[in-house]
C-alpha positions as CSV (number, residue, x, y, z in Angstrom):
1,X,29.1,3.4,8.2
2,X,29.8,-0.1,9.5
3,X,27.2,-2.9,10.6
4,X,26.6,-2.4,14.4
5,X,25.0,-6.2,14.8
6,X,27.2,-8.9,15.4
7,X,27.8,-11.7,13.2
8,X,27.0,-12.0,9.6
9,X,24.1,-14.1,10.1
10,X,21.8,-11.4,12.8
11,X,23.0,-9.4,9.9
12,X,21.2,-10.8,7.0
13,X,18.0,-11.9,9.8
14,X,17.7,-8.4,10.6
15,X,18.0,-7.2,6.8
16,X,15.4,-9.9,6.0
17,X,13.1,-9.1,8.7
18,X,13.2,-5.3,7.4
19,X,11.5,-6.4,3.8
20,X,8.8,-8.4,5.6
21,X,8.2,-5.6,7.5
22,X,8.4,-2.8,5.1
23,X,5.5,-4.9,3.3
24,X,3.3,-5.0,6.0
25,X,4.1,-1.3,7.0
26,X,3.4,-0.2,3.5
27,X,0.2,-2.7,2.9
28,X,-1.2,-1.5,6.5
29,X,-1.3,2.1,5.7
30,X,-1.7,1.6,1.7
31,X,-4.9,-0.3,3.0
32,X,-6.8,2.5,5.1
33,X,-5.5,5.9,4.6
34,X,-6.9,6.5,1.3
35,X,-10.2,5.4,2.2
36,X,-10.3,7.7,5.3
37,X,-11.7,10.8,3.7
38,X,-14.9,9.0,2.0
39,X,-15.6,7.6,5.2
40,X,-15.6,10.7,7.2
41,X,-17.2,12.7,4.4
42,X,-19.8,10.6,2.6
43,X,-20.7,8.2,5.6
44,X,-20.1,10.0,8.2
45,X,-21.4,13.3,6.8
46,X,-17.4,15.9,8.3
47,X,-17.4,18.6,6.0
48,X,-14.2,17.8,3.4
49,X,-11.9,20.8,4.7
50,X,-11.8,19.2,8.0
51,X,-11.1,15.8,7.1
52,X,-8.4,17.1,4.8
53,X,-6.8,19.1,7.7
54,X,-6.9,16.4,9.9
55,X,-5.0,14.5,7.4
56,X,-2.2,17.3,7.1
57,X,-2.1,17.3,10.7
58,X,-1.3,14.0,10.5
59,X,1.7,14.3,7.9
60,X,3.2,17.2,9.7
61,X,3.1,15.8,13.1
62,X,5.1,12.6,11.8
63,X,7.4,14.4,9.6
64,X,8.1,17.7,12.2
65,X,8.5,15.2,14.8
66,X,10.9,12.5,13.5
67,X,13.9,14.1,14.9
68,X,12.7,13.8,18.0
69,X,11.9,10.0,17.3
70,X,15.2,9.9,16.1
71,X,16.5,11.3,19.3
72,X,15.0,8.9,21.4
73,X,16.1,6.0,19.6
74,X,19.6,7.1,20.0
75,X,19.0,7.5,23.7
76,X,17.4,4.3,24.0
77,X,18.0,1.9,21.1
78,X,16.5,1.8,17.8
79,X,14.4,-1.6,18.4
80,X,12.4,-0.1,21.3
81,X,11.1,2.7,19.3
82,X,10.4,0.4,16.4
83,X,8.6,-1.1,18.6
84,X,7.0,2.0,20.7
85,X,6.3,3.0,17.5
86,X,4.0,0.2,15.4
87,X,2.2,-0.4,18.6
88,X,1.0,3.2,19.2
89,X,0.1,3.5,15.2
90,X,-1.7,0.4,15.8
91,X,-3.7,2.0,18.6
92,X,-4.4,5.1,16.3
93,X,-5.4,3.3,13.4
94,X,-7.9,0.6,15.5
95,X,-9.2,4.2,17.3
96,X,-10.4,5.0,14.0
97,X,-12.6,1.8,13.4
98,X,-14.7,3.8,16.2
99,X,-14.7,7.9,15.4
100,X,-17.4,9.1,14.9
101,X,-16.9,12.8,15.4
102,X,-14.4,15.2,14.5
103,X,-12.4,15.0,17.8
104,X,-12.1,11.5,17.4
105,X,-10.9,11.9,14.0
106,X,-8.1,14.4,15.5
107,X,-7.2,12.4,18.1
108,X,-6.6,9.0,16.1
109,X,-4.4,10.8,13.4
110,X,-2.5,12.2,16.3
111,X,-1.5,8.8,17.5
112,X,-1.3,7.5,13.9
113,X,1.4,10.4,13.5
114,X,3.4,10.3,16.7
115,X,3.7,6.2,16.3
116,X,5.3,7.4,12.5
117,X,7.3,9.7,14.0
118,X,8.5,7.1,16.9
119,X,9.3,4.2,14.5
120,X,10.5,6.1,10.8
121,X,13.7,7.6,11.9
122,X,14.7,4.1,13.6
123,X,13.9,2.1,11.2
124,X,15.6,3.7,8.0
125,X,18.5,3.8,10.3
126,X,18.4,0.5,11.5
127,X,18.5,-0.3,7.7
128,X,21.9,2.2,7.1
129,X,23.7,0.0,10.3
130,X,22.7,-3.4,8.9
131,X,23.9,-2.9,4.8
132,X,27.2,-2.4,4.2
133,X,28.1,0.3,1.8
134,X,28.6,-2.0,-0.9
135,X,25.3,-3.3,-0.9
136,X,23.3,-0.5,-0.1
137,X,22.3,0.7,-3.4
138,X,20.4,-2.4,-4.4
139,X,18.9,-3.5,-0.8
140,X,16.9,0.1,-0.8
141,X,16.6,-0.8,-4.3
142,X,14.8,-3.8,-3.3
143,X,12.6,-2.2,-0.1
144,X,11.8,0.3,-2.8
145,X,10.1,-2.2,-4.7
146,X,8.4,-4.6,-1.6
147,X,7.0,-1.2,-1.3
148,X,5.7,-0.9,-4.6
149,X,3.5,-4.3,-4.0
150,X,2.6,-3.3,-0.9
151,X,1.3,-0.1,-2.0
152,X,-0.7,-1.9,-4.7
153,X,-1.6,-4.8,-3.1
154,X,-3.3,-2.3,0.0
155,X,-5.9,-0.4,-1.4
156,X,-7.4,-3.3,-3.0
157,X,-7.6,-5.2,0.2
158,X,-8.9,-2.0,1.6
159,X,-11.4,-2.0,-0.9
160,X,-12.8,-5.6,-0.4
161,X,-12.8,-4.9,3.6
162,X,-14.8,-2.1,2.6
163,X,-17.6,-3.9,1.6
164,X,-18.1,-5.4,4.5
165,X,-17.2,-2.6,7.1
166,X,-14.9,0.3,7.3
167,X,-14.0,-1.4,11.0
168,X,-12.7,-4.4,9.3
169,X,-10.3,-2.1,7.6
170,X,-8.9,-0.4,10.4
171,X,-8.3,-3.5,12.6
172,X,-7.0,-4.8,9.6
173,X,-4.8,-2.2,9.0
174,X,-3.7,-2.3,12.9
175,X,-3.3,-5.8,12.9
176,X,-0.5,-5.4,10.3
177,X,1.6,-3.3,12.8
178,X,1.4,-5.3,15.7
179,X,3.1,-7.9,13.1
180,X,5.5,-5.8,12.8
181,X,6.4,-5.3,16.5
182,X,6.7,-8.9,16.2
183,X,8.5,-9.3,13.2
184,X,10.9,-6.3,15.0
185,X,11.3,-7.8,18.3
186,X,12.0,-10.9,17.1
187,X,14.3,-10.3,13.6
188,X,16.7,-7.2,14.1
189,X,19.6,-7.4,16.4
190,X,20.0,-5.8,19.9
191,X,22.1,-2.9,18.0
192,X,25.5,-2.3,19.5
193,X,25.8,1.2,19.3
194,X,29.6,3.1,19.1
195,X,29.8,5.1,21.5
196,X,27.4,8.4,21.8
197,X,28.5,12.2,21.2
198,X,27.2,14.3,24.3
199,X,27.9,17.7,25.4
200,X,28.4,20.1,22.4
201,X,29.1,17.4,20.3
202,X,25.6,16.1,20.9
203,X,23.5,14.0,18.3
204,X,22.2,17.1,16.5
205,X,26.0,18.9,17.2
206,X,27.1,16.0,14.5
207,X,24.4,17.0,12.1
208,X,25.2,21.1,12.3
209,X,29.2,20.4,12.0
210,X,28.5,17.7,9.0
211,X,29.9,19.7,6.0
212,X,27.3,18.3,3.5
213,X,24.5,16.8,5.3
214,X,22.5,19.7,6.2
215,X,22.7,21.2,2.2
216,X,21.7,18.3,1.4
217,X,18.8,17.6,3.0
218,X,17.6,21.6,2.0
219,X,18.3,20.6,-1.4
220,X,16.2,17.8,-1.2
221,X,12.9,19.4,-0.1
222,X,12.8,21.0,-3.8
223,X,12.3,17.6,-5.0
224,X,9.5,16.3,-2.2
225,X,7.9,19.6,-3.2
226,X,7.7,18.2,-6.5
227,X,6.9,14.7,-5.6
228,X,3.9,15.1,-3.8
229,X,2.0,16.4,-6.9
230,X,1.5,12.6,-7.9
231,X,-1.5,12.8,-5.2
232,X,-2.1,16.7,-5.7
233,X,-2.3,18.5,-8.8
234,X,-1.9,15.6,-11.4
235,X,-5.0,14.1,-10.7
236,X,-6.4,17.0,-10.8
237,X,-4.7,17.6,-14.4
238,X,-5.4,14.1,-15.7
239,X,-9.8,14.4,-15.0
240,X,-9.6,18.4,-16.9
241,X,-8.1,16.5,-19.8
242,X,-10.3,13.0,-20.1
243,X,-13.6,14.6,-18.2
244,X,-13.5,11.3,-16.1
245,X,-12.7,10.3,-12.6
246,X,-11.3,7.1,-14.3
247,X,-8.4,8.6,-15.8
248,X,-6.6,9.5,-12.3
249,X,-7.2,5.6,-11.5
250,X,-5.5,4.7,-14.5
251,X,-2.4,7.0,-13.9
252,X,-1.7,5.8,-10.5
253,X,-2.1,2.2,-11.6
254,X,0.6,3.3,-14.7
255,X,3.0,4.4,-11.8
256,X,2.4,1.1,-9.4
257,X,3.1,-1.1,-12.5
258,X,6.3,0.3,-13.3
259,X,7.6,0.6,-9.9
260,X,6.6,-3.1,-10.0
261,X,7.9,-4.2,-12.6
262,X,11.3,-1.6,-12.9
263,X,12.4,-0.7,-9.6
264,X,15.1,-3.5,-9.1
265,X,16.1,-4.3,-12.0
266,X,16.6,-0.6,-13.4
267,X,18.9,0.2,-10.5
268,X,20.9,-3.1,-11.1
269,X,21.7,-2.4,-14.2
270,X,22.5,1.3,-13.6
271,X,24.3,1.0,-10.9
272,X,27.1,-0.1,-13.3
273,X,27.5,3.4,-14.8
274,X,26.6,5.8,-12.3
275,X,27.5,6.2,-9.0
276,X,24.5,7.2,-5.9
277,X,25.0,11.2,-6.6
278,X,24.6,11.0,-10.2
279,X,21.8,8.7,-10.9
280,X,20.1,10.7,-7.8
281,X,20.1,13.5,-10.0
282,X,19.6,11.9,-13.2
283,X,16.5,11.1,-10.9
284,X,15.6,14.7,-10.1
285,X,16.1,15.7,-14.3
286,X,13.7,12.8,-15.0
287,X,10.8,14.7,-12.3
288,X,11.1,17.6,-13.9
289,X,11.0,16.6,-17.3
290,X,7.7,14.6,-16.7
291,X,6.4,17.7,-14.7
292,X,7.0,20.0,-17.7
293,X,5.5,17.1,-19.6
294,X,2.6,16.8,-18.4
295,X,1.6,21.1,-17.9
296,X,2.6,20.9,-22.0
297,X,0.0,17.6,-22.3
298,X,-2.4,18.5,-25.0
299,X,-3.9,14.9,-24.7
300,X,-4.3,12.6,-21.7
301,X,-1.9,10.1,-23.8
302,X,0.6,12.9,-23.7
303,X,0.1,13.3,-20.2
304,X,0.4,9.4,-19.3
305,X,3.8,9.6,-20.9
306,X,4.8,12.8,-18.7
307,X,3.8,10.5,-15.4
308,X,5.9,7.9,-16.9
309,X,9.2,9.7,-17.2
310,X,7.8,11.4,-14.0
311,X,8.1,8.0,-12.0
312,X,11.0,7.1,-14.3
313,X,12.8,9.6,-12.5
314,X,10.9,9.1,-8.8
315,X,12.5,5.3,-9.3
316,X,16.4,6.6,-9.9
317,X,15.7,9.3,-7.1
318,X,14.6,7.2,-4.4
319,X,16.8,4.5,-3.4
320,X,20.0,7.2,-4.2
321,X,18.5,9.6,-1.7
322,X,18.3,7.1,0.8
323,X,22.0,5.3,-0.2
324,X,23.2,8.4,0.0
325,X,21.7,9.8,3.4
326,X,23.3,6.5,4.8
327,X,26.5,7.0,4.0
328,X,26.6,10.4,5.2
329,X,25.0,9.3,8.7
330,X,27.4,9.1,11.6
331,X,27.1,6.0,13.5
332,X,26.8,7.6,16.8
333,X,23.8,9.2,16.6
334,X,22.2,7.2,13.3
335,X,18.6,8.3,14.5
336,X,19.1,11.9,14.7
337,X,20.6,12.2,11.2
338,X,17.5,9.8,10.1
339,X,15.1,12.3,11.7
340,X,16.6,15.3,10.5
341,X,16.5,14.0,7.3
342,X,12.7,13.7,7.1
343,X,12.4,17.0,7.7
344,X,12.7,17.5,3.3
345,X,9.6,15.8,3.3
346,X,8.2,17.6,5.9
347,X,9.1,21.0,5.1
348,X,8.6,20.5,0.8
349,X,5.6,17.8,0.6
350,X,4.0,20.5,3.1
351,X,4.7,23.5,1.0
352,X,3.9,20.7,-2.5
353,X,0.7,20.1,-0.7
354,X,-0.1,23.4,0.2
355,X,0.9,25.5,-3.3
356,X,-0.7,22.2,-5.4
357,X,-4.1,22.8,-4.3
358,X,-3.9,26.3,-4.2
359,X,-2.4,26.8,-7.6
360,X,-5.0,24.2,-9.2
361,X,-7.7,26.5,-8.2
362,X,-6.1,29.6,-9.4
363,X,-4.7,27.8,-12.6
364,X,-8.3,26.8,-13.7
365,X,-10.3,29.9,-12.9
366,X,-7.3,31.9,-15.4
367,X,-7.2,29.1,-18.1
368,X,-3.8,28.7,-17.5
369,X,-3.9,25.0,-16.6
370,X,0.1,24.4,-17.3
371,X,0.8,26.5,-14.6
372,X,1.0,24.5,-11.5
373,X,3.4,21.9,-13.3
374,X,5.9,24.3,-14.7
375,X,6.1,25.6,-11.5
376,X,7.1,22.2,-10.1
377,X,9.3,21.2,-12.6
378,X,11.1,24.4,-12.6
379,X,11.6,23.5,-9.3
380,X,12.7,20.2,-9.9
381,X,15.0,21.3,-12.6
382,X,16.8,23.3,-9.8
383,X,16.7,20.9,-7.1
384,X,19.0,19.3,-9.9
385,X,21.2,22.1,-10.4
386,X,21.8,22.3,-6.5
387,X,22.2,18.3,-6.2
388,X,25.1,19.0,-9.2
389,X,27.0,21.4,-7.2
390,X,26.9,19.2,-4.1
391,X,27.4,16.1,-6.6
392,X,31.6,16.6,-5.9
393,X,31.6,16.7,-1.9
394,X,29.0,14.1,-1.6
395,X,31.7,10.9,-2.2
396,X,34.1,12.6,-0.3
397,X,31.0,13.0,2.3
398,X,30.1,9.5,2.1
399,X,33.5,8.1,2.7
């Protein structure tokens, strides 16, 4: 897929403007959602289960509804929705500086969720128009890792907020996307879009007669299924082995350093030797090995070195995914192919979520505490095998 902006220099503008705002996307929601549930729970007094389901609402609504996000951008142009989209999660996430009940709660994620689902699909497509397929690979390479110090650098500003007032954080966190509606409006080109499909050969038409897309993006929910268990069932996994609360702190901040300090320059330097389908599922091998990894851990050093080739793997799998989704995306309807896309996340980090928690439970009251990770890394491992088969049309596909 080509550029749509004119001229070489709204080009690199627009590709610019996408990092800063990727930071302040990431660092915005890095910064409040993980304190949302001790708010509600141990200030506010919401029983846990409804906290918790208010938060799935959240990821469901934005994931289930990007393809109608992606729709609309289509229809209308992908800056608008950008733009429709950080304001509206602004709203939601300033709402939340004043819930103080559960139908408050509710009704804040639900704005928090359809701005996500407004301003995802548009933006990672806005990002497939504006690389070329050349430099593709390493620019998500490179918003990979903004991401990765944004997602560090949020909760501890979240934190420090906290001491004064949870409001502070959610204004805070607001304040960073109405940035970003600036940092949109002002940054990425008025996108001139080829022509549209209608009629039968409508935006979602394009995605059904695609001969590898939809596969694809089945294929891929096996690995978001797996994903998700770095905020599921491995924290759960790494306090049975050390006894200590502190241990899940020191595996997430094991992951951040490494994307940190690897995610660029590991893909520069494989990029040499393997092309966006392979190192995508060299990614996928390298989940499922740290999976099985860690439900083998005797030790919690043992496990540490499981989440290491676990986001050894996360790293390769990424940035591929996302070169590769872009390539495959016709340039006529970039936002539904976007949206549909998020729908692996959707329908695997659901299902992750879902069969994480419930497994844990089950896995500890039967001793058999290996269980929920074999489970995900056998499904990882064919996630793999299905990206493998597929591995041969993709090229073809993305040509």
């Amino acid at each position: 897929m080509n550029p749509a902006a004119d001229g070489t220099e709204h080009r690199r503008r627009g590709l610019n403007g996408l990092l800063v705002y990727t930071f302040f996307m990431v660092t915005g929601f890095a910064m409040l959602m993980p304190l949302v549930i001790g708010h509600f729970v141990n200030r506010l007094h919401l029983a846990a289960a409804l906290v918790g389901a208010a938060l799935a609402l959240r990821q469901l609504l934005q994931q289930g509804l990007a393809v109608f996000g992606g729709a609309l951008a289509d229809r209308f142009g992908l800056r608008r929705m950008i733009g429709a989209g950080v304001l509206l999660r602004a709203a939601g996430f300033a709402g939340l500086a004043w819930a103080d009940d559960a139908v408050a709660l509710f009704a804040a994620m639900t704005l928090i969720a359809a701005g996500g689902a407004l301003f995802e699909a548009p933006y990672q497509a806005a990002m497939a128009l504006l690389t070329s397929e050349a430099e593709r690979p390493r620019y998500y390479a490179l918003s990979n890792w903004v991401s990765g110090i944004a997602g560090t650098l949020g909760p501890l500003l979240g934190v420090a907020l906290l001491r004064v007032d949870f409001r502070w954080v959610c204004l805070a966190a607001a304040a960073c996307f109405v940035l970003n509606f600036v940092i949109a409006m002002a940054t990425l080109p008025a996108f001139s879009m080829p022509a549209r499909a209608s009629g039968a050969r409508g935006g979602f038409g394009l995605v059904r007669e695609h001969p590898v897309f939809l596969p694809f993006v089945i294929a891929m929910a096996g690995y978001w299924f797996t994903a998700v268990q770095m905020t599921i069932s491995f924290p759960l996994l790494a306090e049975r082995l050390t006894g200590s609360a502190d241990s899940v702190g020191v595996m997430f901040a094991l992951s951040a350093g490494m994307t940190v300090l690897l995610q660029y320059p590991l893909l520069r330097v494989l990029e040499r030797w393997l092309s966006p389908p392979r190192m995508l599922t060299a990614g996928v091998l390298g989940v499922a090995a740290g999976a099985a990894i860690t439900a083998a851990a005797p030790r919690y050093d043992v496990f540490l070195a499981g989440i290491a080739v676990f986001t050894l793997g996360a790293l390769l799998a990424r940035p591929s995914q996302q070169t590769l989704i872009a390539a495959m995306t016709d340039a006529r309807a970039p936002g539904m192919f976007l949206g549909v896309s998020s729908l692996s996340l959707a329908v695997g980090g659901a299902l992750g979520s879902v069969l994480g928690g419930g497994l844990a439970g089950v896995a500890a009251s039967a001793r058999w505490h290996w269980l929920p990770a074999a489970l995900f890394a056998a499904a990882a491992l064919f996630t793999a095998l299905g990206l493998h088969l597929l591995r041969r049309r993709l090229p073809a596909a993305a040509a």
